[in-house]
Phi, psi and omega in degrees: 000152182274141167302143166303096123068121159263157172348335210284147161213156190275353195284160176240148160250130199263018161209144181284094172306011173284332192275142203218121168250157153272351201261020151178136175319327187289006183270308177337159157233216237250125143285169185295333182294312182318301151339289166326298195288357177260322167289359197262330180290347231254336182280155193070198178259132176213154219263145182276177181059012152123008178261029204264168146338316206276311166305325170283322164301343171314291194308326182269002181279311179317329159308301179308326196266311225243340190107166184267010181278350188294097177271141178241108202239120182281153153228196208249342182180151187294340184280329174288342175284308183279329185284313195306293213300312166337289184298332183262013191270333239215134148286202191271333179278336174328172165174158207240127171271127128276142162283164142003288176297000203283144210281344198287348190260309209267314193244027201250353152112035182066010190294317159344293204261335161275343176263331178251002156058054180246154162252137178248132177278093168263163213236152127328100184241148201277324178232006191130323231212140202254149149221187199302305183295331190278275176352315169309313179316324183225111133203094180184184169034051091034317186248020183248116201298328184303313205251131142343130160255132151333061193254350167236166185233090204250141197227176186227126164232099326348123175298238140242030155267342209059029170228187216229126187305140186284185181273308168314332184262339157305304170344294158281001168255325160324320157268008166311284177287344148318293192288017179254342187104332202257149147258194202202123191246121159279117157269095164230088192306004224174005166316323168277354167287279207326311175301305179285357172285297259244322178072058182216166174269157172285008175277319190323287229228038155220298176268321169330330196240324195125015187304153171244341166200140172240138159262117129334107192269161116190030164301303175331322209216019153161354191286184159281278163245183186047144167233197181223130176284156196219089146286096179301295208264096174291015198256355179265347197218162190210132172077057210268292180326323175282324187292315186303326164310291212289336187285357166076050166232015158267110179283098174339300170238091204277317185341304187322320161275352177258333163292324193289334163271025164271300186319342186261300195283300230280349154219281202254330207298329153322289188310319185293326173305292186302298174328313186287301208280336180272337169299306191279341130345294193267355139331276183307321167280008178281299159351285177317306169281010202236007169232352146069145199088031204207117160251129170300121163289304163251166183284133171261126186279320193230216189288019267182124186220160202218091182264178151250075196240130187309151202280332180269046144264319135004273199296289173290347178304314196301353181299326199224357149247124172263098159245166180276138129314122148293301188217089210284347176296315176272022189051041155286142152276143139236158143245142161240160206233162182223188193314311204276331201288124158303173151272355153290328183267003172273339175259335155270339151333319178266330157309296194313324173303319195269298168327322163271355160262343170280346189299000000 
């Protein structure tokens, strides 16, 4: 018989963990609980495409959070989450109201709409956040054979602004777009800063108001990969199993992606992973106003802090920081802060910061 696989591996490490960046959660790496829990699946066999153990045990964590009408179906990446999710909302003839801003518009390489063969109406928002009147705006010609119909209202919690829908303003757009015919998708790569913005559970502002698919974040928010489409309400979407196969989001050994969200779900650590990273947030923008030449652009809710600042201060902090330009003609900034980031990497952040604005 072959021995069992031991610990040794040949692999190197190829980076200084010491070096600590802002420009995105996804920079983070695994927590250590994630960890565990992917080595705790990995001995033996377990049957593939989502019939292991570790998935069925999912299902019933998903329950706990979401009701018992809930299906939880793992992919592979938030962008394969939201198109999956999309498709099965939509006939072929569909289209999706959205903001501007939304990532499903801004950051997904057009994959919505060239891969899920979706049209997106998007509205202009002032923070992020969609309401009944601004939806009025593509919520509309239903009977026009010329325009896409308007059959989804897909919203973002957290936005990609970083503020955060109240649980009343989900509300109103939910029963909004209901008594209109549409359903309504949450995208939430970032859900659990919201819950923890909000001190509310995630049910409060998903199936609790009428959300009908939730995309289930948690690359964001400790995993290595993959996240989930979450059917709140099955009476809204059909062949939900297929689409995900056909959208290239089945995961052969899906356990893998499903412990790691049992590692998350099944007591605190989503919450705990988010609280911190939205605490150090509200650091960093404190910081930030207590050094004054910095206009904050929005409020900050979750992890997320969205400045205004001159652009070659800009340009050297980033020498000794990494972050993104938002919008670089007007020298927006963003940082972002995740599960791992200290108050030590947030003070030295606001040194460098207070240094390159006195040069």
């Amino acid at each position: 018989m072959t021995a069992a696989l031991g610990p040794r591996t040949d692999a190197r490490r190829h980076h200084d963990p010491s070096v600590r960046g802002f420009a995105s959660d996804n920079y983070a790496g695994a927590h250590p609980e994630v960890l565990a829990a992917l080595a705790l699946a990995n001995e033996g066999h377990q049957v593939a495409y989502g019939e292991d153990q570790y998935t069925d045990h999912l299902r019933r964590i998903v329950h706990s959070h979401f009701g018992p009408s809930a299906e939880v179906f793992p992919v592979f990446n938030g962008t394969g989450a939201n198109v999956t999710a999309l498709q099965a909302l939509t006939d072929r003839w569909g289209a999706v109201v959205c903001a501007e801003s939304a990532h499903i518009n801004v950051d997904e390489g057009g994959a919505p709409e060239r891969m899920g063969g979706l049209k997106l109406l998007t509205v202009p928002t002032p923070d992020g956040k969609l309401t009944p009147e601004l939806i009025d705006r593509q919520a509309w010609g239903w009977e026009d054979e010329h325009r896409a119909m308007p059959q989804v209202v897909s919203i973002t919690q957290n936005t990609e602004l970083g503020t955060v829908y109240t649980v009343d303003e989900i509300r109103a757009i939910v029963e909004h777009a209901h008594a209109k015919g549409m359903k309504v998708h949450l995208d939430g790569a970032r859900i659990a800063n919201a819950a923890a913005s909000l001190d509310v559970p995630m049910r409060a502002f998903t199936n609790a108001v009428g959300v009908d698919v939730l995309s289930y974040g948690g690359t964001k928010n400790g995993m290595v990969f993959g996240e989930a489409v979450i059917v709140l309400n099955p009476d809204a979407v059909s062949h939900m199993k297929h689409l995900r196969k056909l959208s290239m989001q089945l995961a052969s050994k899906m356990r893998f992606v499903s412990v790691q969200l049992e590692a998350l779900l099944a007591k605190d650590l989503w919450l705990r992973n988010a609280r911190h990273s939205n605490a150090m947030a509200q650091r960093l923008a404190a910081g930030v106003r207590a050094l004054g030449g910095v206009e904050i652009l929005y409020p900050v809710q979750a992890n997320a802090v969205f400045a205004r600042l001159p652009h070659e201060v800009s340009r050297r902090l980033q020498e000794r920081f990494r972050f993104y330009f938002w919008d670089e003609a007007a020298g927006d900034v963003r940082w972002m802060c995740a599960f791992d980031t200290t108050e030590d990497d947030v003070d030295a952040f606001l040194q460098a910061l207070k240094e390159e604005l006195a040069r």
